[in-house]
N, C-alpha and C positions, 0 to 999 in steps of 0.2 A: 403471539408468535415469536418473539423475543424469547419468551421461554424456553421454546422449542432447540433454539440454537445452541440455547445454554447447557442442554439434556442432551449433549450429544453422550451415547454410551462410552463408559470409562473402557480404558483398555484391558482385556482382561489378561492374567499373568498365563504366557505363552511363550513356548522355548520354540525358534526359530532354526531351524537346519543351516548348519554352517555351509559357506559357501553357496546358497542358492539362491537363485534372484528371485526379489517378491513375488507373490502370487497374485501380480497384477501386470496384463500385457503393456507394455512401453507405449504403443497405442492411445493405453485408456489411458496413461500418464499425458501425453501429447495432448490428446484432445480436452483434457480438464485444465492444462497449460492454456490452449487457444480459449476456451473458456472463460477463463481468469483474465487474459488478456481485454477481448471483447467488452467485457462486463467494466473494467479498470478506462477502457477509453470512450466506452459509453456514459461516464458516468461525467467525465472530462466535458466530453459532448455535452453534455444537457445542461449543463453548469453553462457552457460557453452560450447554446439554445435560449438561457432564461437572462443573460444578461445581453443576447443581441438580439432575440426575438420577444422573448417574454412570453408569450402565450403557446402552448403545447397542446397534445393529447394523450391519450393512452397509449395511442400509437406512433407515437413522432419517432423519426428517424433514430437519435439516440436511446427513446429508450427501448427499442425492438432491439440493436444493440447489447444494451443491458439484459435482456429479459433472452435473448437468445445466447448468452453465458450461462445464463442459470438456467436454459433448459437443457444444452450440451451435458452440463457439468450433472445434471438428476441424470439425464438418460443413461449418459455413459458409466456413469456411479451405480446406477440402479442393477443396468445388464450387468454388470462386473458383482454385486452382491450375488443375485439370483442367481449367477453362473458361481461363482464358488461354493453357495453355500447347496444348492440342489444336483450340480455337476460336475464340482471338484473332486481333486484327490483327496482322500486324509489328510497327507500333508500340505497341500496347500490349505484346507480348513485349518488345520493346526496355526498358519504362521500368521492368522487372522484377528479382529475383533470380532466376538458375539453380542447379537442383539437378539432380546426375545428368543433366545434358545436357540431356533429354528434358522437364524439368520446370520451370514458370517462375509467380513468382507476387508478390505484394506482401511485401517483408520481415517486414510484422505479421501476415501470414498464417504464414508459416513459424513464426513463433514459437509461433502457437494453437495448431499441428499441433505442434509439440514441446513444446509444455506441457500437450493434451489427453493426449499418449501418457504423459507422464510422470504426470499425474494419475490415469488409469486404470490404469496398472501399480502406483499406490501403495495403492489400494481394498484390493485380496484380502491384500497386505502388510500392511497396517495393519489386516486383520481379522482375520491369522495372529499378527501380534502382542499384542494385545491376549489371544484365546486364550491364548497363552501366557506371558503378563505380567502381565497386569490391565489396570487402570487407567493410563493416561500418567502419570506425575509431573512431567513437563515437557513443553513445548509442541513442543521440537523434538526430538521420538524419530525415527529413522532414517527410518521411513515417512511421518514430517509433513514431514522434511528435505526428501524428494523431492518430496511434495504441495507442499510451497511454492516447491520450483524450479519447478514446473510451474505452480501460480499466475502467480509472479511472471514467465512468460512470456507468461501469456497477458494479464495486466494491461501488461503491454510493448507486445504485437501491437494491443491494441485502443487503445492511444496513439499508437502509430505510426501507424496508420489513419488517424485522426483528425488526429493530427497534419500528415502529409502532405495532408492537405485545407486544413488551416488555414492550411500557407505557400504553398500554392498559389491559394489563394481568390481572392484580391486579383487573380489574376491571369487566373484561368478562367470564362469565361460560364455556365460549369455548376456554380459552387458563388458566385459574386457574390454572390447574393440570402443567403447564407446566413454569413456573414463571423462575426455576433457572434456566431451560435448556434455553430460549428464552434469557435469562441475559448473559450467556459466549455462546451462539448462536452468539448476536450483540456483545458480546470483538471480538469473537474470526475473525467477517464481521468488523470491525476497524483495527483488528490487518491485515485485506490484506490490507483496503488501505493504513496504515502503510507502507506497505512493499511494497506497490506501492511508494509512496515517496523517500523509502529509495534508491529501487532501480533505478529511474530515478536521484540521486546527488551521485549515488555508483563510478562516475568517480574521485569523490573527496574526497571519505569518505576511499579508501583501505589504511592498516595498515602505508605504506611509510609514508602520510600526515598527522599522526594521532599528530606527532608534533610539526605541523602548526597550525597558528590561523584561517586558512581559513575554514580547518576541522569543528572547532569548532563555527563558526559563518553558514558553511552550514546548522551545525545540529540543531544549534539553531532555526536561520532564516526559515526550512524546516519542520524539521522533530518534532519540538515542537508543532505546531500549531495541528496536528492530533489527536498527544498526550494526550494535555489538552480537545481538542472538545471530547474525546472518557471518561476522567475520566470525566467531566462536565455532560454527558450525561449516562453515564453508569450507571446501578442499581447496580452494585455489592458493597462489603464491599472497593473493592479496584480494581477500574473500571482501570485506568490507569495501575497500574502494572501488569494485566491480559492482556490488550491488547500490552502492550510489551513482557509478557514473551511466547505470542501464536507469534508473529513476529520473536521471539529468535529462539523459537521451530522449526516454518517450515524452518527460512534459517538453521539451526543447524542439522536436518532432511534431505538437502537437501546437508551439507557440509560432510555425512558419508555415504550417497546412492549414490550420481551419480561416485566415483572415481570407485565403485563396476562392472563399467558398462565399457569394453575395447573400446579405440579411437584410431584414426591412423591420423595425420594432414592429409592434402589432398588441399593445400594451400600453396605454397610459397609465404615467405622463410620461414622455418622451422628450427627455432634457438634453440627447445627445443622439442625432438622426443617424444613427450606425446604417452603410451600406455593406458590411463587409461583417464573418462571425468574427466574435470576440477572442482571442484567444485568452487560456488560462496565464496565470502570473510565471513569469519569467523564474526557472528552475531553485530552489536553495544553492547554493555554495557547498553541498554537502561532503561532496568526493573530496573536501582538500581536509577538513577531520578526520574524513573516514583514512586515509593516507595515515596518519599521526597513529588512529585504531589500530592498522595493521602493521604497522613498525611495533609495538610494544606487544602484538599477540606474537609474532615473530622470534620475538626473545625473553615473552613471560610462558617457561613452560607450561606452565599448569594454572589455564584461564579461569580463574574462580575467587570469591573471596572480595570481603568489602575493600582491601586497600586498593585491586585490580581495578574495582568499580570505581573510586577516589581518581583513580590514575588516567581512566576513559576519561571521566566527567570534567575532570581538570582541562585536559587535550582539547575534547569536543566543545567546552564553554571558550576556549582561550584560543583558540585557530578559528570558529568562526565567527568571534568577534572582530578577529584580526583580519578577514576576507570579507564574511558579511558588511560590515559596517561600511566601508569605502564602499564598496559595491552599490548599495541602497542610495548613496547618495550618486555616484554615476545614474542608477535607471532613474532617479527621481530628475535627474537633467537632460539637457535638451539633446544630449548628445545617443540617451537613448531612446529617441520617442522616431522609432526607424524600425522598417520591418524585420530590421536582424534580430531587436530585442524585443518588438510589441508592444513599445511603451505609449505609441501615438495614438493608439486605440482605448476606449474609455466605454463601460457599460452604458447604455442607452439612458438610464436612470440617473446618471451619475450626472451632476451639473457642472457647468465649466468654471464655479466658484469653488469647487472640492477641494481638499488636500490630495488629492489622487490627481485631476486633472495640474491644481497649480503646480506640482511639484513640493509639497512640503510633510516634513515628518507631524507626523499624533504622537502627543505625550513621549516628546525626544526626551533622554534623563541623560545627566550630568552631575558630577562631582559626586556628593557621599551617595543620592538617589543613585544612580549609575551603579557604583559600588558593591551597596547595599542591595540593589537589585539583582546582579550578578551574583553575588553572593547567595542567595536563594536557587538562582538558573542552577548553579556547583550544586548543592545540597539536592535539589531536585533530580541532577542528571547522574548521581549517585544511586539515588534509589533505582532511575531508570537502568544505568549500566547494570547493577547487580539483579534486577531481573532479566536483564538481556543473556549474560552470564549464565544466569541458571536455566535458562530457556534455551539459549543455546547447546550449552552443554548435554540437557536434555535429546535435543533435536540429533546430535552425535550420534545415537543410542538408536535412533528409532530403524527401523527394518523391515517393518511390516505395516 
């Protein structure tokens, strides 16, 4: 099923009629938005679920949830294909993708459609596994692999949507009136798959590691690349720092509502008697690089090119090391273990001998290690910025 996501149909070469708006209602943009949404905090949810409950089913609140993103995002993807391609104009078929000849639709639609099938193939998987495994020990087990290819398509399709509204606004009488809302519409459709990233390398990003170089070369190598494609492509005065401070917001949102909600383990061993859900780990620091991001797209006309990428990766290693680091050791004390930060709350599993519960870093590095490991995060969030860059830039373009 992996496969599937990977086959999404290529674009085919299509001249787009100046000045109209996509051949897809702002509607079906919105509801593959709510989609994306649903599906991005259902997935928060069951993460939170398996470290204060433990034990689920097919049907647990979070992941109906999740699986109710990915039926939104097929239905509405689906009626939206079969209405352009059996009931549209010419031109709206014209400013399309074809699939199979016969079938023609908006690119962010195709993705929903292969990221619902991939998500619904991963359900009864991931219900067969558990069966006969237990419990995950890790966030990416073969059946999450595939649920979050299929996420992350459908957090794609519902950006693209949105996105091709946004570079056509300016130019369409039928999205005018609505320029700035359609503009932090796509931060706010970047800032999930943000938060899709984040959360697929969160096994290596909680506070313990935050004074490792490993940390800092995941977030580099990861979580830069989304970063820059979203300020590259963004209309706003400061694309980037919106799409981080909406990533801050929903995990920050989501670190002061679920402890609200009482849990009982239901899973041995149970080494920490949680009354209360677990929240997710306390947000990145990310919005104060992204800041530095958009100062230098601000005054590098022409966003592309390895020195630009150099110039991200320098910024994003070197401001949050200069925020992250003090920070990690603030949550790792006593002063954040208080519901404003969620630090006093501790997985069920997790023993009160932990580095997580004592407060202390895993594999802190200092002097040349330090260095030399940073060193790596730079090299790494090079590659990352210059495909952000080219992806972004890309994303400028798209229209249909």
């Amino acid at each position: 099923m992996a496969a599937s996501v990977a086959t999404v149909p290529r674009p085919q070469e299509t001249v787009t009629p100046s000045g109209v708006a996509p051949p897809i209602s702002l509607w079906t943009a919105y509801a593959v938005l709510f989609a994306s949404t649903s599906v991005v905090i259902g997935v928060l949810w069951d993460i939170s679920w398996h470290q204060s409950i433990g034990r689920d089913t097919l049907f647990s609140l979070p992941h109906l949830a999740i699986y109710l993103g990915g039926v939104v995002a097929g239905i509405v993807s689906g009626v939206h294909v079969l209405r352009t391609s059996f009931a549209g104009s010419a031109r709206d078929r014209t400013a399309t993708v074809g699939f199979w000849k016969f079938f023609r639709g908006h690119l962010g639609a195709w993705l929903c459609i292969w990221g619902a099938i991939a998500m619904l193939t991963s359900a009864p998987f991931d219900d067969w596994w558990h069966n006969a495994y237990g419990l995950d020990v890790k966030i990416l087990s073969p059946p999450h692999a595939i649920l979050a290819l299929g996420i992350l398509a459908i957090q794609l399709g519902a950006m693209f949507m949105v996105l091709a509204y946004q570079n056509r606004a300016a130019a369409s009488a039928a999205t005018a009136g609505n320029v700035q809302l359609l503009r932090w519409l796509y931060a706010f459709a970047a800032a999930l798959v943000l938060l899709n990233f984040a959360t697929m390398m969160s096994e290596y990003t909680w506070r313990m590691f935050q004074h490792g170089t490993l940390f800092y070369q995941v977030a580099a190598g990861v979580l830069l690349m989304p970063l820059v494609a979203a300020g590259v492509s963004g209309r706003l005065r400061w694309p980037a720092t919106a799409t981080a401070c909406m990533y801050f917001g929903v995990l920050l949102a989501l670190v002061w509502i679920l402890p609200l909600f009482p849990a009982e383990p239901k899973l041995a061993p149970v080494r920490n008697p949680l009354t209360q859900m677990m929240p997710p780990q306390f947000p990145l620091l990310l919005f104060v690089p992204a800041i530095g991001l958009d100062l230098v797209l601000q005054r590098w006309t022409r966003p592309r090119g390895w020195l630009l990428a150099a110039v991200f990766s320098f910024i994003f290693v070197a401001v949050l090391l200069a925020v992250q680091w003090p920070f990690a050791t603030f949550l790792n004390s006593e002063f954040a273990r208080n519901p404003l930060f969620g630090q006093h709350l501790r997985p069920y599993m997790v023993p009160a001998t932990s580095a997580f519960a004592e407060g202390r870093f895993i594999n802190a590095a200092s002097g040349v290690s330090l260095i030399s490991g940073l060193a790596v995060a730079f090299v790494l969030g090079i590659v990352s910025a210059r495909l952000g860059i080219g992806w972004g830039q890309w994303m400028r373009r798209v229209q249909r």
